[in-house]
C-alpha positions as CSV (number, residue, x, y, z in Angstrom):
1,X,0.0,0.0,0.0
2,X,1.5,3.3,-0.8
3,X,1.9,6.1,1.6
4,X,-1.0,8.5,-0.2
5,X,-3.4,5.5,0.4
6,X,-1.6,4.6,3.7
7,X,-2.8,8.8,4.9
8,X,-5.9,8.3,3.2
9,X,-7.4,5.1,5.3
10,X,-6.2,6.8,8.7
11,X,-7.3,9.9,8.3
12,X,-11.3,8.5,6.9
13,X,-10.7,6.1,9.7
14,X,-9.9,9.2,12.3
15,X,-12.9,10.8,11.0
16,X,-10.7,13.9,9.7
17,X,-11.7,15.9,6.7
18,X,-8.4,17.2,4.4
19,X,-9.0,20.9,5.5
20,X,-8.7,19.8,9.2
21,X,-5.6,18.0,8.7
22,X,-4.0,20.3,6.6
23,X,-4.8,23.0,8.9
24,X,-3.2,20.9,12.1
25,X,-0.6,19.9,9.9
26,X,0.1,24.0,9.3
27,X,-0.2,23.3,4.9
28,X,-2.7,23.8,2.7
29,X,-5.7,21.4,1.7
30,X,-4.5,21.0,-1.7
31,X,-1.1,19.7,-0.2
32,X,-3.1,16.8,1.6
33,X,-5.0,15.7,-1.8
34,X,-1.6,15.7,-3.5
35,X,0.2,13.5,-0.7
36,X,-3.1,11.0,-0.8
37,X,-2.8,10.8,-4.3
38,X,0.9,10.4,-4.3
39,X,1.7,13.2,-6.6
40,X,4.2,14.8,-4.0
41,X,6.1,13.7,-0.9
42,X,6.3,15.1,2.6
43,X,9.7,16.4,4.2
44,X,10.1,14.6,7.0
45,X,8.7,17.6,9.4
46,X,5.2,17.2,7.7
47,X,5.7,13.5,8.0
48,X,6.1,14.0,11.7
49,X,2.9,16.6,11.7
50,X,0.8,14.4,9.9
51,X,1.6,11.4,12.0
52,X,0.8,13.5,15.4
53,X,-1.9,14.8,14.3
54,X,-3.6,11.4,13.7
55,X,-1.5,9.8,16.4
56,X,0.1,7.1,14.9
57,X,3.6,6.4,14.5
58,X,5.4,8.5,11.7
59,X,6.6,4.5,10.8
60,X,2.5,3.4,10.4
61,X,3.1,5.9,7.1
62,X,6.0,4.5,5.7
63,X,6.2,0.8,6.7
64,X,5.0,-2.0,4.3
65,X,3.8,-4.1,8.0
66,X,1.3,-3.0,10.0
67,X,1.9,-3.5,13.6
68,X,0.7,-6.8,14.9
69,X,-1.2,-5.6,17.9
70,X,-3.7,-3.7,15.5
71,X,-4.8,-6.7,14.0
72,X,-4.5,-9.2,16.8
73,X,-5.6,-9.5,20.3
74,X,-4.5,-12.4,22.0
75,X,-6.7,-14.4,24.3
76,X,-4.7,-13.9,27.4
77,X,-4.7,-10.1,27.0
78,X,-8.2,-9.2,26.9
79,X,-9.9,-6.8,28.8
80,X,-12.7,-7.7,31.5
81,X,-15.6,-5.7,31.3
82,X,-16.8,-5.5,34.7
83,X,-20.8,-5.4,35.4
84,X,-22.8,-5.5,38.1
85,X,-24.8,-8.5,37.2
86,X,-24.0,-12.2,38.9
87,X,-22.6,-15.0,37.1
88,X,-21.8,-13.3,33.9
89,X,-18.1,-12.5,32.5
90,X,-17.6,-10.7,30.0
91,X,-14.4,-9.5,27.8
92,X,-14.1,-5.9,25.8
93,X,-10.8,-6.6,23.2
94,X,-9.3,-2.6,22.8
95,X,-7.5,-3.3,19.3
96,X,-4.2,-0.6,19.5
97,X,-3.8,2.0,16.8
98,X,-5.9,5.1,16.2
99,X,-8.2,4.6,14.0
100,X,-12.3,4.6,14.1
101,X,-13.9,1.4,14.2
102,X,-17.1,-0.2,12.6
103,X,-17.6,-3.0,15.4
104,X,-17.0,-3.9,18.7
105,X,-16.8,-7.9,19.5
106,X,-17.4,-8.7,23.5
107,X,-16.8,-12.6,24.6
108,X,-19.6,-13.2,26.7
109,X,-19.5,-16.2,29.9
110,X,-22.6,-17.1,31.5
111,X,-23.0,-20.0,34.2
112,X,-25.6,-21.7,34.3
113,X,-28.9,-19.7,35.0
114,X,-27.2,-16.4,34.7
115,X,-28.9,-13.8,32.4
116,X,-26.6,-10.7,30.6
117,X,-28.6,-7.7,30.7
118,X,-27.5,-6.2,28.1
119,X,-27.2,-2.1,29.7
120,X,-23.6,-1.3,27.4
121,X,-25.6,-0.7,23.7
122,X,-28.6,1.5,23.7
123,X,-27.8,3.5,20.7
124,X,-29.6,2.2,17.2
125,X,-27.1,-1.1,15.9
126,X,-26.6,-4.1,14.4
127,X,-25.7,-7.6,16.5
128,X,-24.4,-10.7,15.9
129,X,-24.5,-13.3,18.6
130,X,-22.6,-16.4,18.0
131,X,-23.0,-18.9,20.5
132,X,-19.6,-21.1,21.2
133,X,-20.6,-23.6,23.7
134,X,-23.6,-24.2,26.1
135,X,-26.7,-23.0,25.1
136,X,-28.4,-19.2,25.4
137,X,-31.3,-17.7,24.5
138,X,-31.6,-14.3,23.0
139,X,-33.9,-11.8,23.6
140,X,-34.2,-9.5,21.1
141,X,-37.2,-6.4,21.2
142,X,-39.7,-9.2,22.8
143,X,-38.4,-12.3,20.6
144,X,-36.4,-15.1,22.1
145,X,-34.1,-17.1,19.7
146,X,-32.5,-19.9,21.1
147,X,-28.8,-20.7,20.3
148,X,-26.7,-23.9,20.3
149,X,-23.5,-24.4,20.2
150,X,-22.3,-23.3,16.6
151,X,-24.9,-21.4,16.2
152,X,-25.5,-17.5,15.0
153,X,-27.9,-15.1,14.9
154,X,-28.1,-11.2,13.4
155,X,-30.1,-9.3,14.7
156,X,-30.5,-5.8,12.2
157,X,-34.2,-4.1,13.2
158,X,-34.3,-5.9,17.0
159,X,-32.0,-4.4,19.8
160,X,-30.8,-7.1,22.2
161,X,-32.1,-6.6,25.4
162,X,-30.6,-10.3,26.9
163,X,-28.6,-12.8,26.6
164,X,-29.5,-15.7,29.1
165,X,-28.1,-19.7,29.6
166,X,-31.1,-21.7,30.5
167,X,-28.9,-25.2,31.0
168,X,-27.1,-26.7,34.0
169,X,-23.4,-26.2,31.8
170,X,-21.8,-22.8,31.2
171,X,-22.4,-20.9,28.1
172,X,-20.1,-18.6,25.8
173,X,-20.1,-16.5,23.1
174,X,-19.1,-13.7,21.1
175,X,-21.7,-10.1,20.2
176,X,-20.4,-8.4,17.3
177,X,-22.1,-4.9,17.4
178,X,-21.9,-2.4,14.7
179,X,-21.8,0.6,15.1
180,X,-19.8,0.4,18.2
181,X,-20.4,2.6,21.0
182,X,-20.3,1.8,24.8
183,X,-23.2,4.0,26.7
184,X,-21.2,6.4,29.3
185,X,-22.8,5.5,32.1
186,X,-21.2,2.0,32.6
């Protein structure tokens, strides 16, 4: 990938217009259409502009390999979301880099009997609930859909109010929730 289309994906993906970065960069507008389109290159001062203002490494730029933890979360270092709600664990993965993103996975637990209230996503969005092992029901806007193992469903006009393990064996899973967005009163 070349650097113009390198600039180009981080700054859509920062949710910065070209007159805003060239304005924080301190050139002009037409500079930033010429660097995305690789017509021209930066001195190395605007390189290290550009990459502060969209807080990356000046290397994210010019490297051929994007760092690994942007594209990979290990098991063993993922986050615990904590919530007040008894026998349910769940895991938020925070994938490194700046850049906007168009989902949010969460790995869900639940022992037996234990229900997720689901109190983290009440704005308008899409979820897919894949159910690993056990068995869970979802509650989705007053309908229940019951998951096996292997299992998924996608849920686009229905907002997930529950997820909840009805057997005697724990359950797991992964939500996929687009757009993400975790409500600011957790």
């Amino acid at each position: 990938m070349s650097f113009g289309q390198r600039l180009s994906k981080l700054r859509l993906n920062n949710n910065v217009s070209v007159r805003e970065l060239a304005k924080q960069v301190g050139v002009t507008a037409s500079f930033i259409y010429q660097l995305e389109q690789d017509k021209v290159s930066p001195s190395y001062s605007t390189l290290r502009s550009i990459s502060n203002a969209l807080d990356v490494s000046a290397s994210i730029l010019v490297d051929n390999e994007v760092p690994e933890q942007w594209i990979l979360i290990r098991k063993s270092s993922r986050n615990k979301l904590v919530i007040d709600q008894s026998g349910v664990d769940l895991e938020l993965p925070q994938f490194l880099g700046a850049r906007s993103r168009k989902m949010t996975p969460i790995f869900f637990n639940l022992k037996p009997g234990a229900v997720f209230e689901n109190t983290i996503y009440t704005h308008e969005c899409e979820y897919l609930v894949y159910g690993e092992e056990g068995t869970v029901i979802v509650e989705a806007d007053g309908r229940k859909v019951k998951l096996s193992s292997g299992d998924l469903a996608y849920f686009v006009f229905e907002s997930v109010s529950q997820i909840e393990n009805p057997g005697d064996e724990p359950a797991r899973g992964i939500i996929i929730v687009t757009p993400p967005g975790i409500e600011e009163s957790m």
